[in-house]
Structure formats: structure tokens, C-alpha cells
N, C-alpha and C positions, 0 to 999 in steps of 0.2 A: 590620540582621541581627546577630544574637548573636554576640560571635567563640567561634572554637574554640577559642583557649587565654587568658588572662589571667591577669595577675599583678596582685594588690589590695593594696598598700602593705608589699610586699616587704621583711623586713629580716633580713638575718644577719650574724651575730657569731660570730667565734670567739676564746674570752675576752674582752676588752676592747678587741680587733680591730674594727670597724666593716666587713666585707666589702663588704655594698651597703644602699644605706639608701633605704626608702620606693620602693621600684621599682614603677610603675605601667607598664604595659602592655597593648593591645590585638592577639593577631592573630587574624585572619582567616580562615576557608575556604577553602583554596585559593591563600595568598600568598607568597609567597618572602619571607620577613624576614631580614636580617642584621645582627647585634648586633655592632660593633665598639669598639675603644676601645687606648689604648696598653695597654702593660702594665701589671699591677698596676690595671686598672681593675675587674676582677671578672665579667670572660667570661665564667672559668673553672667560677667559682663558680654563677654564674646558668646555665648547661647543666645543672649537675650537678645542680641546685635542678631544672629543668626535667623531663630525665628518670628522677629521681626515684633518684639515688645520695645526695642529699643533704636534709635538710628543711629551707625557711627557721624563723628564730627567731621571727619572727612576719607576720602576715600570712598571703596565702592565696593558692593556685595552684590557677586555675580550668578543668576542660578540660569544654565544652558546660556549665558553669554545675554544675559538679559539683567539689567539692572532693577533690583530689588529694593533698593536702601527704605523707601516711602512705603514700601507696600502692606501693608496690616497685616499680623501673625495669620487671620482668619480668611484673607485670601491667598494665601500662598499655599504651593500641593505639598504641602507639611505639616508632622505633627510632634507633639510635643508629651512624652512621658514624664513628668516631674516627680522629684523625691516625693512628694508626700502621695504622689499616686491620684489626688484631685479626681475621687471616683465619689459616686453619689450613694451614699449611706441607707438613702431610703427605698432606692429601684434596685429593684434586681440587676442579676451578673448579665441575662439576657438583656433588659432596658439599658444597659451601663454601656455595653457591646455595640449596640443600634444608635444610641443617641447620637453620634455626628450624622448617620446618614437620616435619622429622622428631623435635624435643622434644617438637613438639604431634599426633605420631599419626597426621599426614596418610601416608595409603596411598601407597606408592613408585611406582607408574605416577602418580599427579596429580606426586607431587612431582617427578617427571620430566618432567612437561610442563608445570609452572608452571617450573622452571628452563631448558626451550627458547625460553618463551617469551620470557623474560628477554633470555637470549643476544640473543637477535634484538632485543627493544627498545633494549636496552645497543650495537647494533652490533659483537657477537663472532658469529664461523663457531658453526656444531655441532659442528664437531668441538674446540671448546674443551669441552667435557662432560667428555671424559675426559682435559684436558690438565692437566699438575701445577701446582699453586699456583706453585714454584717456577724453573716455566718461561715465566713470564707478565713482561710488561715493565712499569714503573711503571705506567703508563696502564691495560695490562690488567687489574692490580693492583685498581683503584680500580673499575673497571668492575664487576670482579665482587664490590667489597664494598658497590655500590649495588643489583648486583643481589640478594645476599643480604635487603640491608635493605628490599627491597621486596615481598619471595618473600611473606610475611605477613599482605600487604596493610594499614601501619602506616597511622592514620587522620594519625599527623605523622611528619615524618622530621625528625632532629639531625646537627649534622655539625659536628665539632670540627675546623676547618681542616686538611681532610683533601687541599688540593693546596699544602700548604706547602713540600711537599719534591719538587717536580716540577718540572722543566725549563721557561723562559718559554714555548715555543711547544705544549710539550705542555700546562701550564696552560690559556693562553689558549685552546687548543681543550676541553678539559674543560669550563670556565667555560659557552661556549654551548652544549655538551650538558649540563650539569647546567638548564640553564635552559629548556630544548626537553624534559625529560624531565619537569620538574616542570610545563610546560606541557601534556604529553601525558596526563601523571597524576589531572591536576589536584589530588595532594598538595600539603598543606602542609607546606612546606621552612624551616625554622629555623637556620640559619648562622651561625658564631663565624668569623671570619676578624683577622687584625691588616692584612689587604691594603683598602685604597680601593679599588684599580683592581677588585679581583674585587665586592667590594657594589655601585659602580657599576654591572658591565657586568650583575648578573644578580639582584640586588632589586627586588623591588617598595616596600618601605622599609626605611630604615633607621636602627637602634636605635643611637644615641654614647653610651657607658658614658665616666663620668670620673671617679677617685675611687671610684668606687662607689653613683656616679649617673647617672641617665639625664638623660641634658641634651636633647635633641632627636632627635625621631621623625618621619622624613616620607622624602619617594621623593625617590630620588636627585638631580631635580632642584631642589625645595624644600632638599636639605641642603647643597648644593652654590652655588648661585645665591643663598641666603634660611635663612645659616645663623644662629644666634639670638645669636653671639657668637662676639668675635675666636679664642675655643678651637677652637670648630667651624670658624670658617673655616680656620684654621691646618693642622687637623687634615686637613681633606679636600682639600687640595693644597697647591702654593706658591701663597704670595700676597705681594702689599708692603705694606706696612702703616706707617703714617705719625700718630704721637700729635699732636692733636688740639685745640686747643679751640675753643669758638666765639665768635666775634665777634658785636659788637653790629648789623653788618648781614645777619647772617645766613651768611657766610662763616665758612670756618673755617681756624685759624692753625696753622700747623708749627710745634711747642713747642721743636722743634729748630734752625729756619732762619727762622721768621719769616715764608716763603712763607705768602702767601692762596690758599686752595682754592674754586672754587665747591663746594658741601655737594648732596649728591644729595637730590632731590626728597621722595622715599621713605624715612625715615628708622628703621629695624628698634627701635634705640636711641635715644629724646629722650635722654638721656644719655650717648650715645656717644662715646669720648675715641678712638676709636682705626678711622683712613679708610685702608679695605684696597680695592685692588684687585689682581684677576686678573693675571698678566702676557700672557696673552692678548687681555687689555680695553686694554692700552696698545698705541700706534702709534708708531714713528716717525716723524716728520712731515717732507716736504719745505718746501724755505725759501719762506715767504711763508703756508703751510697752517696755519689755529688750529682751536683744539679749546678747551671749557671750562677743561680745567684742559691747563697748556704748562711743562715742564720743561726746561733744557738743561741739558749733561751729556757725556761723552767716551764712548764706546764699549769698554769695556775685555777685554770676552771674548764669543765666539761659541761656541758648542752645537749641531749637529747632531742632530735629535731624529729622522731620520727624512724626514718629509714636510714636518715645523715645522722650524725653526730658534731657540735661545732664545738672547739677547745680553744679559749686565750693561752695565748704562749707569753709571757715577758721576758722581752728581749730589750736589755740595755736599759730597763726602767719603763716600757712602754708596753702597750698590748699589741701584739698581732692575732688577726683572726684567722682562724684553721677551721676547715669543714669539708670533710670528710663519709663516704659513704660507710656504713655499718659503725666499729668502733677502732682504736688503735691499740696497739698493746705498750701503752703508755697509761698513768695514772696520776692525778692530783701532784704536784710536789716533785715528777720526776724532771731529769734535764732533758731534753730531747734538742735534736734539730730540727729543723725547718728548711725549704727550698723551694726554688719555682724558676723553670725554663726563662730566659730571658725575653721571649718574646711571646708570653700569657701575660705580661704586667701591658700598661699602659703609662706612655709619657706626655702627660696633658699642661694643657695653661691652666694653672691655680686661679 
């Protein structure tokens, strides 16, 4: 299947600036993508490129196989949700909802029943119609600048990390209605976030900008599980990470302590200087219990995560991370071991 929007060797500059270089892209009909990356990786940039505030320098942005590069944000069948929400203070939820289709002429009875209808998929009363922009609380806020951006019926929707500035439990509930709603849609949803936990819980893939590259594309669990290098794994959670080289029987040596690692089966990198695991892929181990690879080590701090529990261990003067479901029957100060299957680590390019 053709995707609905691509970018074909994407490159912008501003003066002798390098913004993104060679950005290749495919998305889909119908898929939630999020493009993440630290700062200064060119989010920014590639949005603006996308709905059409900005033109790449060279290269070409493709929407159903049709070139776009020229074409104005306001002709294109796209809309754009921005952090700050860019809703009108003085009109109501109901005026806020209608206003694209009243630039475009639609008769005020539809526009009033395309903005009820809204209400109700977005999860607001009727009687939000006539309630003031200003009397809306963050969440409602956001509700009705999606429901604006859908009033239109945009063949893709943009959204410049527009739950940056919401509360953890209100976020996390927005997260699964953005993701329930683009399910109901069946829109394509295009997402900037600097948040993991949010591309996690509501991507179908996702896009890791670095520099002003795209390093790796794939669904949450390929980026997570089977990232293409110590940057990405880094980047998409904590992990331990232990440089590397390899021995002539196939093991591999701590350039730092001299420990022997068994080397995971599966090897992302033939050339990989740098054995990362999860702290969740480590165990504590009761005495007598082995595993591939066996560290020992003092238990130096405990974490409360909730339902997890995460403990540093120091092993040889360094910290490893441990994380754990419920608690262990280990405490502050004790010696414990440590262990993890040889092929839960990852052998990546530093």
C-alpha cells in the first residue's frame, strides 16, 4: 500500500546550519507515528516542514504521491494541534469547534451539528456549546482543540506536544483517549513529543531524530527491545551498559574489570563494543541460584516505583541497575548477587 505522506531525502538548512539531513520516511493510512528525539534534534523543524509553515532545502514531501513542498499549511487536508492549544479566549467551546468550517462557508445549522457531534466523541456534556473557552480546565482545554482540529475532517492530524503541560494523571488519561480516538477515526495522527512514556503507550511507530537524523523507525517494541544502537537504547529508557570487547572464545571482556560475559546469541552489532541490559532483565539471585552471566556486589539504594521496586547494586565500584516487580528480601548494605540470561543483554555500536 502507498503511504499517505513521505518524505524523500529530506534536507534543511538554515545558512550553514545543517537542521535535518537526508530524512527518509514512510507513514501510513491510518497510523499513529511519533517522532521523538532530545533537543535540538529537529522536531521542530520537521513539523513545520510537514504542515507546511516551512519548505525543506531540498528533497521532497510527498502526501498520496503528490508533491507538497510549496503548498501553504491552509491548503493542505491537514491540521495542526499545537502546544499552546492556539484556542480563542473570547468564543466559546461551541464557536472554537466550528470556526475552520465557518472560514470555509459551511451553513451554521451543519456547523452546529458537526460541533455536537464532536462534543460527544471528545467525551464533553452539550451544554459545553455555550461554555467559555476560559472556563474550561486543562484537559477540557485540549479536548476541544482536538475537537476543533477534526471539525474539517483533516485527511492527517499534527500535534506539537500538546500534553506537555498537563498534570501526570491527567496526561496519562488523555494518552489513551488520543489513542481510542485516532482508533475510532481512523486518522492519521503524527506526533512530536520529547516524552518515551507517551510514544510508548500510543504509537504504532516510532520515528528517533538525532542530530538531525533519523536513526531508527519501527513500533514500540522493535525500538525498545531491538534498538539499532547504544543511542537508541539509551534514549528509550534506563539501561546498564558495560564497554565491551571480544575474546578469542567468543566471550566478551569488561574493559573496565576484566570480568568474562557470556555474549547474547543474537548479535544487532558484529561490531559492538558496548553489553547493555535492561534493569528489569536483571535478577537478584538467591545463594546457590546461577544464571549466564553472575555479578556480586552490595546493595546500596532502594526505589519505590510503585508496584516495581528499583535497587543500585555496586559491583566493582560502579552502579548497576535492578528493577524488580513487588520487593526482594535484600536491604540497604546487604551483599547480594546479581544475574541476567545471556541473550536479555544487548551487544550494540557505542
Amino acid at each position: 500500500m502507498a503511504p499517505i505522506l513521505e518524505l524523500v531525502d529530506v534536507h534543511k538548512m538554515f545558512g550553514d546550519f545543517v537542521a535535518l539531513e537526508r530524512i527518509n520516511l514512510e507513514i501510513h493510512d491510518g497510523e499513529f507515528v511519533t517522532i521523538v528525539g532530545p533537543s535540538g534534534s529537529g522536531k521542530t523543524t520537521l513539523i513545520r516542514m510537514l504542515v507546511g509553515m516551512d519548505q525543506p532545502t531540498t528533497g521532497n514531501i510527498l502526501l498520496r504521491g503528490e508533491r507538497i513542498n510549496e503548498i501553504h499549511a491552509n491548503q493542505r487536508p491537514t491540521c495542526m494541534v499545537f502546544q499552546s492549544l492556539a484556542l480563542f479566549p473570547h468564543r466559546s467551546v461551541g464557536e472554537n469547534i466550528e470556526f475552520p468550517l465557518k472560514i470555509r462557508a459551511v451553513p451554521k445549522a451543519s456547523r452546529r451539528a458537526r460541533a455536537m457531534e464532536l462534543l460527544k466523541q471528545l467525551h464533553l456534556p452539550e451544554s459545553f456549546y455555550h461554555k467559555g473557552i476560559h472556563q474550561c480546565s486543562g484537559g477540557e482545554r485540549q479536548r476541544v482543540a482536538l475537537a476543533r482540529a477534526l471539525a474539517f475532517d483533516p485527511e492527517i492530524l499534527f500535534f506539537d506536544e500538546p500534553l506537555s503541560a498537563l498534570d501526570y494523571r491527567l496526561r496519562k488519561t488523555l494518552e489513551k483517549e488520543l489513542k481510542a480516538i485516532q482508533r475510532s477515526t481512523g486518522k492519521t495522527f503524527v506526533y512530536i513529543t520529547h516524552s518515551i512514556e507517551e510514544a510508548m503507550v500510543m504509537s504504532d511507530r516510532i520515528a528517533i531524530l538525532r542530530s538531525g537524523r533519523m536513526v531508527q523507525v519501527g513500533t514500540p517494541d522493535e525500538i525498545y527491545h531491538r534498538p539499532r544502537d547504544a543511542f537508541v537504547a539509551q534514549f528509550m529508557g534506563e539501561i546498564n551498559r558495560f564497554s565491551v570487547q571480544k575474546a578469542s572464545d567468543g566471550t566478551l571482556t569488561d574493559t573496565d574489570t576484566g570480568v568474562r560475559y557470556q555474549a547474547p546469541t543474537r548479535v544487532a552489532d558484529a561490531d559492538g563494543t558496548a553489553l547493555m541490559i535492561r534493569p528489569e532483565q536483571i535478577r537478584l539471585l538467591p545463594e546457590g541460584e546461577h544464571m549466564d552471566n553472575v555479578l556480586s556486589g552490595v546493595l546500596t539504594q532502594s526505589y519505590s516505583l510503585g508496584s516495581r521496586t528499583q535497587y543500585q547494586v555496586s559491583v566493582d565500584g560502579r552502579t548497576v541497575l535492578v528493577e524488580l516487580l513487588g520487593r526482594a528480601n535484600a536491604g540497604v548494605g546487604d551483599a547480594v548477587r546479581i544475574g541476567w540470561p545471556a541473550d536479555s543483554a544487548m551487544l550494540l555500536k557505542a
